[in-house]
MIMITI-817623 format. One record per residue (C-alpha): residue number from 1; y negated, z, x negated; residue in three letters. Coordinates in nm, 2 decimals. Layout:
! MIMITI-817623
(node NUM, (Y, Z, X), "ALA"),
...
! end
This chain:
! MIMITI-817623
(node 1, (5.06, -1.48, -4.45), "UNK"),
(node 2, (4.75, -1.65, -4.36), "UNK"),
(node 3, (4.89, -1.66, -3.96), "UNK"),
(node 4, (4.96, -1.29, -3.98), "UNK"),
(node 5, (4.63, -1.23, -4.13), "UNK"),
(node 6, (4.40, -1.45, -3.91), "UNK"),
(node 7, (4.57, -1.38, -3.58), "UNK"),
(node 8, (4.81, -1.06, -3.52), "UNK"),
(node 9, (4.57, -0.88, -3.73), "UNK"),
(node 10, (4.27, -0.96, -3.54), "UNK"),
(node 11, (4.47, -0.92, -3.22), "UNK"),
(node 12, (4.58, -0.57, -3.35), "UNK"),
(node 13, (4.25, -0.46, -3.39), "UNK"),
(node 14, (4.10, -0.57, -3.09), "UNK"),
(node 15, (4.32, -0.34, -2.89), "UNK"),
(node 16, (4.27, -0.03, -3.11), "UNK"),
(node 17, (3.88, -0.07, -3.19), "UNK"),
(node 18, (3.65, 0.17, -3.03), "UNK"),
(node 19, (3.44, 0.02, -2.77), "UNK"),
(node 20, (3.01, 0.08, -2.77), "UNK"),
(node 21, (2.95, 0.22, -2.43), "UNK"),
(node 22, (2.57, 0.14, -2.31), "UNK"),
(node 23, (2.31, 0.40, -2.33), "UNK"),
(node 24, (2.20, 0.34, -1.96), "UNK"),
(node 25, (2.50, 0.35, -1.78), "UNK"),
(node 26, (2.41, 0.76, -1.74), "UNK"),
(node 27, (2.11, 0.95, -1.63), "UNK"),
(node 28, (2.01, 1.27, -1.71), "UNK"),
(node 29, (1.82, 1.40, -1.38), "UNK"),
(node 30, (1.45, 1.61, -1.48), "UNK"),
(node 31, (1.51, 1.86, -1.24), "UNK"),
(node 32, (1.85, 1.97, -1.26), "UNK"),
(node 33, (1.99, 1.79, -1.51), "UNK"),
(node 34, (2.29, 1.66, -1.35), "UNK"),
(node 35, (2.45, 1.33, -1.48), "UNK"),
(node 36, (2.40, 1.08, -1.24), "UNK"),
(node 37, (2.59, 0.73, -1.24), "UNK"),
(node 38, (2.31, 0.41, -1.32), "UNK"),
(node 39, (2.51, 0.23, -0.99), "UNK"),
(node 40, (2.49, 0.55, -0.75), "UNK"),
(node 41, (2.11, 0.65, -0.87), "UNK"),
(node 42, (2.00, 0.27, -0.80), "UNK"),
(node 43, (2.18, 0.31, -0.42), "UNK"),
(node 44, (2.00, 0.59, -0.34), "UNK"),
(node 45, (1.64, 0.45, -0.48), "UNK"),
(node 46, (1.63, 0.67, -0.77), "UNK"),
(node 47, (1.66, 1.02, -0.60), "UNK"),
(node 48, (1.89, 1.28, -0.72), "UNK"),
(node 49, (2.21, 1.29, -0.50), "UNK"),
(node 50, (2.29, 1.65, -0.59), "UNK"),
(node 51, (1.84, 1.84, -0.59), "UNK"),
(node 52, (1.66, 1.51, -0.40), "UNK"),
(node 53, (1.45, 1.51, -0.71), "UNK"),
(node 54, (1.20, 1.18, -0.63), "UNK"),
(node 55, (1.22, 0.95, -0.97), "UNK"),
(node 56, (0.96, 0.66, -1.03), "UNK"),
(node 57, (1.07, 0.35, -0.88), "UNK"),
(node 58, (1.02, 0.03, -1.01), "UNK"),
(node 59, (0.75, -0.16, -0.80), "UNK"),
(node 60, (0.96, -0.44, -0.72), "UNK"),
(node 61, (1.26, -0.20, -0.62), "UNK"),
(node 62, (0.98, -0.07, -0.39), "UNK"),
(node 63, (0.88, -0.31, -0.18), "UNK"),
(node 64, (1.23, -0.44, -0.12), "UNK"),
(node 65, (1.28, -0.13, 0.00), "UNK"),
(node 66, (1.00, -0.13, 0.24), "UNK"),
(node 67, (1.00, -0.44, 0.41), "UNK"),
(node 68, (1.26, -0.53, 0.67), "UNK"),
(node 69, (1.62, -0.74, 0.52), "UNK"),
(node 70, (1.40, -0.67, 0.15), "UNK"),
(node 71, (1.27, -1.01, 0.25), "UNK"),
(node 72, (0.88, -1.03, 0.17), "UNK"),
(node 73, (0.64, -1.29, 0.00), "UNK"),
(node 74, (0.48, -1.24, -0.37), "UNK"),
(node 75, (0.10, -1.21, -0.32), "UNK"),
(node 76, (-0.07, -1.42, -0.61), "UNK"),
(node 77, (-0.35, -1.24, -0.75), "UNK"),
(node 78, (-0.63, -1.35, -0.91), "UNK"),
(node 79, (-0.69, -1.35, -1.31), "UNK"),
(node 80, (-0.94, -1.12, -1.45), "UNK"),
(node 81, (-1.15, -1.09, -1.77), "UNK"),
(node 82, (-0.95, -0.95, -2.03), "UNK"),
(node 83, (-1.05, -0.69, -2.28), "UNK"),
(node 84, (-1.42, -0.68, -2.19), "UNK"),
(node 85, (-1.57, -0.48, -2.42), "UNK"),
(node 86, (-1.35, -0.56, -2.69), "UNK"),
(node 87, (-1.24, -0.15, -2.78), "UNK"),
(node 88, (-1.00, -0.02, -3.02), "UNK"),
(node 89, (-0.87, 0.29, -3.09), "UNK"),
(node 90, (-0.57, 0.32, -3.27), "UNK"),
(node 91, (-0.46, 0.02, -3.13), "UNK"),
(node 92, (-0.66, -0.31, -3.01), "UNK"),
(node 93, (-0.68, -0.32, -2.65), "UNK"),
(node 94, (-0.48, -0.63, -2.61), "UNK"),
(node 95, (-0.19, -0.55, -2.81), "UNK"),
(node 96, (-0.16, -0.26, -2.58), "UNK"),
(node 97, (-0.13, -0.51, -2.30), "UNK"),
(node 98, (0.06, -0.74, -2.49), "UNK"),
(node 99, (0.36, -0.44, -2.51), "UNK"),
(node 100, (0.34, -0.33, -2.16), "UNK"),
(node 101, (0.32, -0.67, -2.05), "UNK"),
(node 102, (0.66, -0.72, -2.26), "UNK"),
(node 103, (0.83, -0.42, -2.15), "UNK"),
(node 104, (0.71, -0.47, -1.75), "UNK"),
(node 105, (0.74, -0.88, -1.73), "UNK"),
(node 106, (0.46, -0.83, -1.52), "UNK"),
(node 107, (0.05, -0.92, -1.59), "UNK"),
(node 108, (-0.08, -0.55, -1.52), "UNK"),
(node 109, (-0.02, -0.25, -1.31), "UNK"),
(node 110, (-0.01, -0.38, -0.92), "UNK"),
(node 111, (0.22, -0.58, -0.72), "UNK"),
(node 112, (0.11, -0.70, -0.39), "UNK"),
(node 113, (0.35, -0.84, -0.14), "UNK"),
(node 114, (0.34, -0.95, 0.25), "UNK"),
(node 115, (0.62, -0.92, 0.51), "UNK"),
(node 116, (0.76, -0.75, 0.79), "UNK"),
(node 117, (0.82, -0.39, 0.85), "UNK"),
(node 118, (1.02, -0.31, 1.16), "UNK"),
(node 119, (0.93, -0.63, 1.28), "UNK"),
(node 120, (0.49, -0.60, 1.27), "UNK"),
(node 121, (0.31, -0.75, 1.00), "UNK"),
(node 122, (0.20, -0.58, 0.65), "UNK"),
(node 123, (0.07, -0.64, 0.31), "UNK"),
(node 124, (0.21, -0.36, 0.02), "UNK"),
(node 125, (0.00, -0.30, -0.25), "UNK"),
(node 126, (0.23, -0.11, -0.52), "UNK"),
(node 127, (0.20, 0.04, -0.84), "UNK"),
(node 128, (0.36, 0.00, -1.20), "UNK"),
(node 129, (0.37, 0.35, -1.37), "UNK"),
(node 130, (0.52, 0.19, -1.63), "UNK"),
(node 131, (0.27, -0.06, -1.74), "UNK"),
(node 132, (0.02, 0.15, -1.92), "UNK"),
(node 133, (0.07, 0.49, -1.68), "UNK"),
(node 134, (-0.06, 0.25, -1.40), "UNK"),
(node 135, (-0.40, 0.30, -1.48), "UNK"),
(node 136, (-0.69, 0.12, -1.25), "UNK"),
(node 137, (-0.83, -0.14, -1.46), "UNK"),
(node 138, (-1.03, -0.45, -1.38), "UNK"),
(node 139, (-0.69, -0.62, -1.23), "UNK"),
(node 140, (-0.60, -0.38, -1.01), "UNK"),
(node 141, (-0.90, -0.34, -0.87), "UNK"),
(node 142, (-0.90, -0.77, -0.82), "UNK"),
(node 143, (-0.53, -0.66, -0.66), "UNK"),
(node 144, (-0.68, -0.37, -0.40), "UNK"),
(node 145, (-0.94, -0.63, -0.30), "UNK"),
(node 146, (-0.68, -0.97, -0.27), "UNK"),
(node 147, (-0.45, -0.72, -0.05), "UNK"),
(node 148, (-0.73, -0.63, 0.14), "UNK"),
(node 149, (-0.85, -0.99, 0.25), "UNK"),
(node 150, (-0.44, -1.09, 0.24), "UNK"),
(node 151, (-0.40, -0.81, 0.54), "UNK"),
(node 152, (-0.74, -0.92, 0.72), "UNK"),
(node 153, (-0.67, -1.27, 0.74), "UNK"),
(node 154, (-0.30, -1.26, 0.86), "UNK"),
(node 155, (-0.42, -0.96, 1.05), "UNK"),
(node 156, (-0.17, -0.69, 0.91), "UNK"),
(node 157, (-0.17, -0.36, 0.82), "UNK"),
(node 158, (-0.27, -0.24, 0.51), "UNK"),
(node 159, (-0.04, 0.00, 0.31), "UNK"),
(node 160, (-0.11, 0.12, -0.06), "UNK"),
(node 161, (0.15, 0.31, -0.31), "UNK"),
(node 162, (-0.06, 0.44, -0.60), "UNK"),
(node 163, (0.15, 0.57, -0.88), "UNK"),
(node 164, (-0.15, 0.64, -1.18), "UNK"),
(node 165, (-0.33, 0.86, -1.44), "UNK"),
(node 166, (-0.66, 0.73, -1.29), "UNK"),
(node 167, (-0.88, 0.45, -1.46), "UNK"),
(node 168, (-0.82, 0.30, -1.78), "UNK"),
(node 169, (-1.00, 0.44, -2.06), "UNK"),
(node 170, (-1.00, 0.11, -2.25), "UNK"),
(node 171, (-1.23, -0.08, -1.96), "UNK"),
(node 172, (-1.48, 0.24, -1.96), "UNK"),
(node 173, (-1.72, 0.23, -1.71), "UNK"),
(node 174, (-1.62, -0.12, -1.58), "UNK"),
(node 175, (-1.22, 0.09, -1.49), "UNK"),
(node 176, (-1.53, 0.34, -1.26), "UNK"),
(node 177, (-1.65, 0.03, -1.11), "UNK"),
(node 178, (-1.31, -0.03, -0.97), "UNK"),
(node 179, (-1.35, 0.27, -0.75), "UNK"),
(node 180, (-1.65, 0.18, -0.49), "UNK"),
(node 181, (-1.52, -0.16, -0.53), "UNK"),
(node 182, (-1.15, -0.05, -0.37), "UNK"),
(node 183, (-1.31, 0.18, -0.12), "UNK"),
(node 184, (-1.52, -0.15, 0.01), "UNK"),
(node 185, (-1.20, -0.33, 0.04), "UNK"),
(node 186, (-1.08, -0.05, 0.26), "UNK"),
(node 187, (-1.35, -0.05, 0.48), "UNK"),
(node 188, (-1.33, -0.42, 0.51), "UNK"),
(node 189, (-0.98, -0.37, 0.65), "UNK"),
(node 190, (-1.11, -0.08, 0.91), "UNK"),
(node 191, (-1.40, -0.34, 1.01), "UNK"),
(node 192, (-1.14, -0.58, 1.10), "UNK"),
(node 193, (-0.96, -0.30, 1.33), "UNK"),
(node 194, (-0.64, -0.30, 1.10), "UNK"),
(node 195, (-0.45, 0.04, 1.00), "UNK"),
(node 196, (-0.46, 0.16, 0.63), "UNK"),
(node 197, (-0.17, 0.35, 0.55), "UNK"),
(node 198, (-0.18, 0.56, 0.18), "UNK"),
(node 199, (0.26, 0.63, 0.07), "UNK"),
(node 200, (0.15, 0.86, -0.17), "UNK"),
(node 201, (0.38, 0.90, -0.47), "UNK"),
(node 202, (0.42, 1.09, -0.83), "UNK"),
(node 203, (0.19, 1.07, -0.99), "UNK"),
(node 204, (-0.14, 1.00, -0.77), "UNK"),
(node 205, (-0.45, 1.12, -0.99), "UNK"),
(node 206, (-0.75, 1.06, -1.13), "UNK"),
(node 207, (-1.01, 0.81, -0.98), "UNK"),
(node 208, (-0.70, 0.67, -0.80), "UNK"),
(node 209, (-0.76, 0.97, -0.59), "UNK"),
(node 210, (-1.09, 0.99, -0.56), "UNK"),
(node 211, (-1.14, 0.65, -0.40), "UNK"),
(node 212, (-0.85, 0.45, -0.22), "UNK"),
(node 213, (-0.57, 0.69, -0.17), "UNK"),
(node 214, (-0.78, 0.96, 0.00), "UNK"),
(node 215, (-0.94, 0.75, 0.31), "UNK"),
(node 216, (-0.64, 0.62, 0.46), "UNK"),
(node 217, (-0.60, 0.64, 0.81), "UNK"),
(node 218, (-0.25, 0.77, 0.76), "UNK"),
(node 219, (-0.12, 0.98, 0.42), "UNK"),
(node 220, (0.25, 0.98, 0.38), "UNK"),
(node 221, (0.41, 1.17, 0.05), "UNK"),
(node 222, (0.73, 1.17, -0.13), "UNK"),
(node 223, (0.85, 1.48, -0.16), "UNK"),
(node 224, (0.75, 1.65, -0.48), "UNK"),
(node 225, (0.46, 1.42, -0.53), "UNK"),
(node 226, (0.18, 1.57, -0.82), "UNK"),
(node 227, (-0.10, 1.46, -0.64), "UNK"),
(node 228, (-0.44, 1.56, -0.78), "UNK"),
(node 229, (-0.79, 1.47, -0.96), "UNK"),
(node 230, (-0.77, 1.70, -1.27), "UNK"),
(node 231, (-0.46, 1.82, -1.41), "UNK"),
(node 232, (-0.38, 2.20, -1.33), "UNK"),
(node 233, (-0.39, 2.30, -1.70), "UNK"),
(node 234, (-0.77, 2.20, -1.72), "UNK"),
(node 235, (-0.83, 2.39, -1.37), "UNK"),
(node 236, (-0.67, 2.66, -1.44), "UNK"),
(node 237, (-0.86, 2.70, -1.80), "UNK"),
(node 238, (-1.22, 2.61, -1.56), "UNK"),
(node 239, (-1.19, 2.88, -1.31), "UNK"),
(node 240, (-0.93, 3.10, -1.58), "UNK"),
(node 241, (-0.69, 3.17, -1.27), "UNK"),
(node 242, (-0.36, 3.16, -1.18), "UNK"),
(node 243, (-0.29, 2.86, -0.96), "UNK"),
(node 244, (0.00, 2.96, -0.70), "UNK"),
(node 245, (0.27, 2.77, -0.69), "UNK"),
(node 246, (0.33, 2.42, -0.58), "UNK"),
(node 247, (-0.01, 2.36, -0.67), "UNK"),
(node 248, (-0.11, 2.02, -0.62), "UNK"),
(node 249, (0.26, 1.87, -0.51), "UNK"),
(node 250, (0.33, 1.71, -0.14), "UNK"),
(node 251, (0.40, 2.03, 0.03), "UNK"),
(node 252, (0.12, 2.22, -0.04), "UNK"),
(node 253, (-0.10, 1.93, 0.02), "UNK"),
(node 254, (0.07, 1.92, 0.37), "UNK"),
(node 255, (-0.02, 2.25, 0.43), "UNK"),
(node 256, (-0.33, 2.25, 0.36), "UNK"),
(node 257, (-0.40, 1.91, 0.55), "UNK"),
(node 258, (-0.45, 1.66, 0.32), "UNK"),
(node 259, (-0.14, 1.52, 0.32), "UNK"),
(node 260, (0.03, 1.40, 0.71), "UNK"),
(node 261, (0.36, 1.38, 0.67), "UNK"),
(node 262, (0.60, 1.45, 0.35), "UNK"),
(node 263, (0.91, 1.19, 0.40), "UNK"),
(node 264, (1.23, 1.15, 0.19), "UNK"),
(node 265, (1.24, 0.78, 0.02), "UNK"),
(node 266, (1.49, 0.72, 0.23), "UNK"),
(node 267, (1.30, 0.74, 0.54), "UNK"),
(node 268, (1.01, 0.59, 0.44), "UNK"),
(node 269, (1.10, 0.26, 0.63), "UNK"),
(node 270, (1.23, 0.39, 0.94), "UNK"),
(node 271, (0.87, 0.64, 0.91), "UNK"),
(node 272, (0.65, 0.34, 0.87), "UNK"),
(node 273, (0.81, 0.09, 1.11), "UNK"),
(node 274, (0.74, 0.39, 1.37), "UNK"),
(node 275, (0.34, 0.44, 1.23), "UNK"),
(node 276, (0.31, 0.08, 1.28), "UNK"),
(node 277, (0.49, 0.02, 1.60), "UNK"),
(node 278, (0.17, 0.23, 1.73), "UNK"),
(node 279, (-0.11, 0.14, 1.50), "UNK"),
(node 280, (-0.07, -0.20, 1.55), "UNK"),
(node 281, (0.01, -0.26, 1.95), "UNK"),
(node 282, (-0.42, -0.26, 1.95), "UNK"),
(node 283, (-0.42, -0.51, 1.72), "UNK"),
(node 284, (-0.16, -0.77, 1.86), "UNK"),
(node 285, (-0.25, -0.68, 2.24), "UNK"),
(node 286, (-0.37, -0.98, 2.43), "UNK"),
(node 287, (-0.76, -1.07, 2.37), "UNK"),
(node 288, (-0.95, -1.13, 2.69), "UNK"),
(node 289, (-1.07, -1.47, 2.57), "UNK"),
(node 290, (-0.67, -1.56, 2.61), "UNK"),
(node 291, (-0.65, -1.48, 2.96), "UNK"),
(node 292, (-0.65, -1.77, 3.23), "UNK"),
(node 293, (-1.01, -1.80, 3.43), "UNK"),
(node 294, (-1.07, -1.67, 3.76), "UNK"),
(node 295, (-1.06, -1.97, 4.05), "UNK"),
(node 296, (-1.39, -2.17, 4.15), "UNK"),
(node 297, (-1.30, -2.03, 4.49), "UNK"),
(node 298, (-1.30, -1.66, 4.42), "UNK"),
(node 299, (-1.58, -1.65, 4.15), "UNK"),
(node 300, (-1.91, -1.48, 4.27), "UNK"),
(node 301, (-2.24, -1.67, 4.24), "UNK"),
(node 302, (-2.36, -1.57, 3.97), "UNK"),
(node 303, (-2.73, -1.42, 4.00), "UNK"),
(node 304, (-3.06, -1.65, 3.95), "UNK"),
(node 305, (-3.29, -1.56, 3.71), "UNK"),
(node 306, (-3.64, -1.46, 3.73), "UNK"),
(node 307, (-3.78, -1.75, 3.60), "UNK"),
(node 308, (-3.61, -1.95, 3.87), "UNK"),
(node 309, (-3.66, -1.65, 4.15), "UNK"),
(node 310, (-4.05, -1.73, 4.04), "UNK"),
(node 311, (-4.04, -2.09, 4.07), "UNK"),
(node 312, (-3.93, -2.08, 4.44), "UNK"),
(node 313, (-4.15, -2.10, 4.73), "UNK"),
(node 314, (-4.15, -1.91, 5.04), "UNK"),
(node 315, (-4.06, -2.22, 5.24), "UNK"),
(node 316, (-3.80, -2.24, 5.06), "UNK"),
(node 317, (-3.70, -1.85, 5.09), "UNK"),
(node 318, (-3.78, -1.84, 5.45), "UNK"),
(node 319, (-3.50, -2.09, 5.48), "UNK"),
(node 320, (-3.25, -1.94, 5.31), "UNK"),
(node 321, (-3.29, -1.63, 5.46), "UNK"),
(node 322, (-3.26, -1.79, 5.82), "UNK"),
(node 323, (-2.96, -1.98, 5.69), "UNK"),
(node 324, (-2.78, -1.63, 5.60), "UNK"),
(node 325, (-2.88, -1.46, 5.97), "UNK"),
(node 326, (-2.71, -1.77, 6.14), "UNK"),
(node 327, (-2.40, -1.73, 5.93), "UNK"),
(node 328, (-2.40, -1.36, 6.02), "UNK"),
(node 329, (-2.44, -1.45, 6.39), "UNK"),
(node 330, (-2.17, -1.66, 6.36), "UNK"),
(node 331, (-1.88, -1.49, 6.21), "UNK"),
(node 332, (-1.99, -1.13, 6.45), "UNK"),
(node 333, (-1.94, -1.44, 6.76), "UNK"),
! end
């Protein structure tokens, strides 16, 4: 009794009991709401296989997409001060960052990594939407500003992909600070003669927009990107108008020439190893200082100065100048 009730029993069951099927093996697509396979949607970097409906991407997932083989090195970034000015709303501000640094594994909103993209040089700067609607805080400013110096001093490109609200509330006018500060890590990064390249994705608004992802050298969308400073509802209750349609998305940012180029995810490597190929041939072209010197025997005499012109006397001219007819005399003979 006790064998047919602590093993053919069990066994029995085993084959007959229902078995819990994971919540994420599906996904429901947002724009046509197609059931898409977890494995498929993950193979073609979370775009819809049946509408080409752009999903947020993971930043990780991002930058092995970019860089060639989906080889690239981590970027360390620098700690910053946390919760400076100590707020609370319904929340403290550091159990807020405490959850999103649970659900994320990561320490705030960037990623910054360095590699190769069709074999030239770059430094990604990428976005978390998921770690607090990748907001510009304090950190990611200190992550703008480490990519910047990262691409200057291995003398690489520079390519950001902003996925964010704006600034983060909860750093108030320090989050605004961030803003001038990432525009001066841009421009450190056009001193140096080294291309800034924007991959603009959904969402890209707020001060986001209004500093960094605007003065690129080169703006490349996703397709279907919202890409904007205010949100439509609160323009279209300012100026109480109907907005037309595609209002603030890639295309009609391409149209009206703010946006260069709307690219599938797919293509965005292939796109960028092309943008690069020419923005960066100034860059790694030979410097003069590297080229060989002339010979002793073909180098001009190089002029005297004044000072010494001054100094000589006209005995001394005289001479010279007879010196130079003979010669002259000579090589006519």
């Amino acid at each position: 009794m006790n064998w047919l009730t602590n093993y053919v029993r069990p066994k029995i069951r085993a084959l007959y009991a229902r078995k819990e099927v994971p919540d994420n093996l599906w996904h429901k697509c947002p724009s046509c709401e197609a059931m898409l396979f977890h494995r498929d949607l993950e193979e073609n970097l979370n775009v819809c296989q049946h509408c080409g409906f752009h999903m947020r991407l993971d930043p990780i997932k991002r930058l092995a997409s970019m860089f060639d083989e989906g080889d690239y090195q981590s970027v360390e970034l620098p700690k910053s001060v946390v919760d400076p000015l100590k707020f609370r709303d319904q929340k403290r501000y550091t159990d807020r960052l405490k959850e999103a640094q649970t659900k994320t594994g990561r320490h705030d909103a960037i990623v910054v990594g360095s590699g190769l993209i069709g074999g030239q040089p770059a430094v990604v700067a990428a976005f978390d939407f998921g770690f607090m609607g990748g907001s510009m805080g304090i950190a990611v400013g200190e992550g703008i500003l480490a990519a910047a110096r990262t691409a200057i001093a291995q003398k690489a490109a520079l390519i950001v992909v902003p996925a964010s609200g704006g600034a983060r509330m909860q750093e108030g006018i320090l989050s605004l600070m961030q803003m001038p500060r990432t525009t001066i890590a841009v421009e450190m990064v056009k001193e140096a003669g080294l291309p800034y390249i924007v991959v603009l994705t959904d969402p890209t608004t707020g001060g986001v927009t209004a500093s960094f992802a605007m003065i690129g050298d080169i703006h490349i969308a996703e397709k279907g990107a919202q890409i904007g400073f205010a949100g439509a509802r609160v323009i279209e209750s300012t100026i109480r108008e109907t907005l037309p349609e595609g209002f603030q998305r890639s295309e009609y940012l391409q149209e009206h020439g703010m946006v260069d180029m709307v690219v599938h995810r797919r293509d965005l490597r292939p796109t960028l190893s092309r943008v690069l190929t020419l923005l960066m041939q100034p860059v790694l072209a030979v410097a003069p200082e590297a080229l060989p010197a002339a010979p002793a025997a073909v180098q001009a005499e190089e002029p005297r100065s004044q000072a010494e012109a001054a100094d000589e006397t006209p005995a001394q001219a005289g001479a010279e100048r007879a010196g130079a007819e003979r010669t002259g005399s000579e090589q006519a003979a």
